[in-house]
C-alpha positions as CSV (number, residue, x, y, z in Angstrom):
1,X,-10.8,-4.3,-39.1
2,X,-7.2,-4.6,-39.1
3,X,-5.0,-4.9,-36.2
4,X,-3.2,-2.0,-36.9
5,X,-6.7,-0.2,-36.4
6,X,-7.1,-1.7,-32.9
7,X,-3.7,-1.0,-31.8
8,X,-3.9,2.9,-32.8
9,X,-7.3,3.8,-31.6
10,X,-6.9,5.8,-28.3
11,X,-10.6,4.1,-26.9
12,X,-9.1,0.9,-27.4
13,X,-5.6,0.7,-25.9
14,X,-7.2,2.2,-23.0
15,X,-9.6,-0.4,-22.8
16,X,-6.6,-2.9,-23.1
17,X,-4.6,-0.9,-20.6
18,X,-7.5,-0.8,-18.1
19,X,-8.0,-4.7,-18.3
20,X,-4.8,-5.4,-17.5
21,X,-4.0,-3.3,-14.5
22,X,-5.1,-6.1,-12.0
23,X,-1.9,-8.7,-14.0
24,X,0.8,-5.9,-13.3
25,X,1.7,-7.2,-10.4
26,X,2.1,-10.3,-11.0
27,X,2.8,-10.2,-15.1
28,X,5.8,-8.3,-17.2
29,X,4.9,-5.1,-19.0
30,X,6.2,-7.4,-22.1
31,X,3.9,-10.2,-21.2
32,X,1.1,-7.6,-20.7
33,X,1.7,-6.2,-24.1
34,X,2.3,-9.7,-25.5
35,X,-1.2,-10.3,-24.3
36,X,-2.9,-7.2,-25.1
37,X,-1.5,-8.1,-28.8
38,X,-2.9,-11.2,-29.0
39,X,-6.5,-10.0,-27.3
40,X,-6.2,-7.2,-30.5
41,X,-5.3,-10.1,-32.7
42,X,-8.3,-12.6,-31.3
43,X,-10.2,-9.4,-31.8
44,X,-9.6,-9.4,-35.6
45,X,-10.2,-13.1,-35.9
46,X,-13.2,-13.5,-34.2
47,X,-15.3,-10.3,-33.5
48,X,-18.7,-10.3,-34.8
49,X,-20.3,-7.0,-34.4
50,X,-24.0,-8.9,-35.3
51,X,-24.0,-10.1,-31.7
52,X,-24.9,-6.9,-30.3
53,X,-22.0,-6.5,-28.4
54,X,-18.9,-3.8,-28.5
55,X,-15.6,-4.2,-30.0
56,X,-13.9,-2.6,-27.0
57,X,-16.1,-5.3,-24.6
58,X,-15.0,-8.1,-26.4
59,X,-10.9,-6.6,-26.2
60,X,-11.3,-6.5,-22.6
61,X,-12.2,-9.5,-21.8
62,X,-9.9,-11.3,-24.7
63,X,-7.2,-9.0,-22.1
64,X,-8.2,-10.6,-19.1
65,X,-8.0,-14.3,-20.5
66,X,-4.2,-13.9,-22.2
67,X,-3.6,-12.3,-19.3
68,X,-4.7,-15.6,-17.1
69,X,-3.1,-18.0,-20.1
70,X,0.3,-16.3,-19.4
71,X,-0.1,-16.4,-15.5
72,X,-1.4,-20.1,-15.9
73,X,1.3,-20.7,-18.4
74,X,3.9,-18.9,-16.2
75,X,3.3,-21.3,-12.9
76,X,3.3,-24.6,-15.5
77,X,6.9,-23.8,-17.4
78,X,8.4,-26.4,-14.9
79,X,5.6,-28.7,-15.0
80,X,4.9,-31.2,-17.8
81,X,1.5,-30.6,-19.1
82,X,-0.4,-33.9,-19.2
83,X,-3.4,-33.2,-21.8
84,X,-4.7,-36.6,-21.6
85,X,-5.9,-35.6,-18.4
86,X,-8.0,-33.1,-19.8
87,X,-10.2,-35.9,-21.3
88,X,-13.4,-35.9,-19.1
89,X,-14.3,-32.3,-20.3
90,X,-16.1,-33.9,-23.8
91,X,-17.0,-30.3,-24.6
92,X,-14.3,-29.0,-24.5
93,X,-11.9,-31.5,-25.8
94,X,-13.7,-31.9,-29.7
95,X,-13.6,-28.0,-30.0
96,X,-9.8,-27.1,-29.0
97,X,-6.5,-28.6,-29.1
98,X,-4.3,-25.5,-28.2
99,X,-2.5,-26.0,-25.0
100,X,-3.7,-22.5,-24.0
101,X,-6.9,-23.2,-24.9
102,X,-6.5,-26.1,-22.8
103,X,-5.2,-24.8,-19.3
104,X,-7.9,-21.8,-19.7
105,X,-10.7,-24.8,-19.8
106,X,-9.2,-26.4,-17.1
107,X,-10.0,-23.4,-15.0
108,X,-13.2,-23.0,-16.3
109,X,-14.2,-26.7,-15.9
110,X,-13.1,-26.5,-12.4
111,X,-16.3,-23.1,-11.9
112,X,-19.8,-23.8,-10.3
113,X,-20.9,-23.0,-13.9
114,X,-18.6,-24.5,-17.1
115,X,-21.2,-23.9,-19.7
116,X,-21.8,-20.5,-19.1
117,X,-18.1,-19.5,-18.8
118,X,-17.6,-21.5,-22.0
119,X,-20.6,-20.0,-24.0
120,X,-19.3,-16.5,-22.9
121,X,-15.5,-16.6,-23.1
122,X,-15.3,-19.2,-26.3
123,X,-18.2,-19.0,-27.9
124,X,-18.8,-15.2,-27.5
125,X,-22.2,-15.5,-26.8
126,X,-24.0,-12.6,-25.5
127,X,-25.8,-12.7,-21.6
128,X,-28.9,-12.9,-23.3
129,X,-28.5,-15.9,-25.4
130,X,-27.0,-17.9,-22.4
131,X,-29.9,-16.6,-19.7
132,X,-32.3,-18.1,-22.5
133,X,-30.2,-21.4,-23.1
134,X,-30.3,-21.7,-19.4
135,X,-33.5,-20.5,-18.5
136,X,-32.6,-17.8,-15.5
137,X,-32.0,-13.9,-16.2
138,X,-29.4,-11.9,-17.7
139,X,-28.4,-10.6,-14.2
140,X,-28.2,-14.2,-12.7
141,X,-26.1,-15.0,-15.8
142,X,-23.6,-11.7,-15.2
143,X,-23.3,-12.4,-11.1
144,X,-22.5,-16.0,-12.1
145,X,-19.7,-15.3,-14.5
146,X,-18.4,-12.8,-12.3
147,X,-18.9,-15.1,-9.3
148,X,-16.3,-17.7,-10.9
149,X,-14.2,-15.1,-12.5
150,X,-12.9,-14.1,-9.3
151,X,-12.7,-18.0,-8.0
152,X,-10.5,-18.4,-11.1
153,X,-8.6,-14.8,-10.6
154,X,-8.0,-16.1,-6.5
155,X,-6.9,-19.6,-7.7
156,X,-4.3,-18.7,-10.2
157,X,-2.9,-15.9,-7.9
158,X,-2.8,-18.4,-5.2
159,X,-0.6,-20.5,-7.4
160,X,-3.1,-23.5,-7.3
């Protein structure tokens, strides 16, 4: 699939649109775009429809994390980033180097439940493979991630 494809197709941008409603507010309609594009581009790279899961799934959510990046990255433009500081998080730090990538972990090594953000969000895995790798039910798994989405969603409105 190109991104051409994903761009065009009405189900998608909807999708895209719909994920980003809660960032208008506080984000640009050019920095919503910017990250609706690169969600569509991360889409390209990395979808894998073998994991039983929908290309329109995995857009929204790619939405919602550019979407955080750019607010994250929006309250740090005055700030120095320090990634040495970033350090303690080993499993993190041997996968990704991006500073995106980077301030995105942050929040998620900051949840109740890093590893299962992580799996989801980075590795793409699906609620059933993480409910097995952690031995509790998909429904545990999806309260959990939804739990600390909105811890992260409250901190980075909050400016903290």
């Amino acid at each position: 699939m190109k991104i051409e494809e994903i761009l065009n197709d009405n189900d998608c941008v909807n999708v895209a649109r719909k994920a980003s409603i809660p960032f208008s507010g506080v984000l640009s309609q050019d920095e919503i775009n910017y990250c609706i594009a690169n969600a569509a581009w991360n889409s390209v790279k990395c979808f894998n429809p073998d994991k039983n899961a929908k290309l329109t799934t995995f857009l929204y959510k790619g939405v919602i994390i550019e979407c955080t990046k750019q607010i994250k990255n929006n309250n740090g433009k005055d700030k120095k980033l320090n990634v040495i500081s970033y350090s303690g998080f080993n499993l993190i730090e041997s996968k990704h180097g991006n500073v995106n990538d980077i301030d995105m972990i942050d929040e998620i090594k900051n949840c109740k439940d890093p590893d299962i953000m992580y799996g989801r969000f980075y590795e793409n895995k699906t609620l059933s493979e993480i409910a097995k790798e952690n031995s509790i039910t998909k429904e545990a798994v999806r309260l959990r991630i939804k739990k600390n989405l909105k811890i992260i969603k409250s901190r980075l409105y909050s400016g903290v």
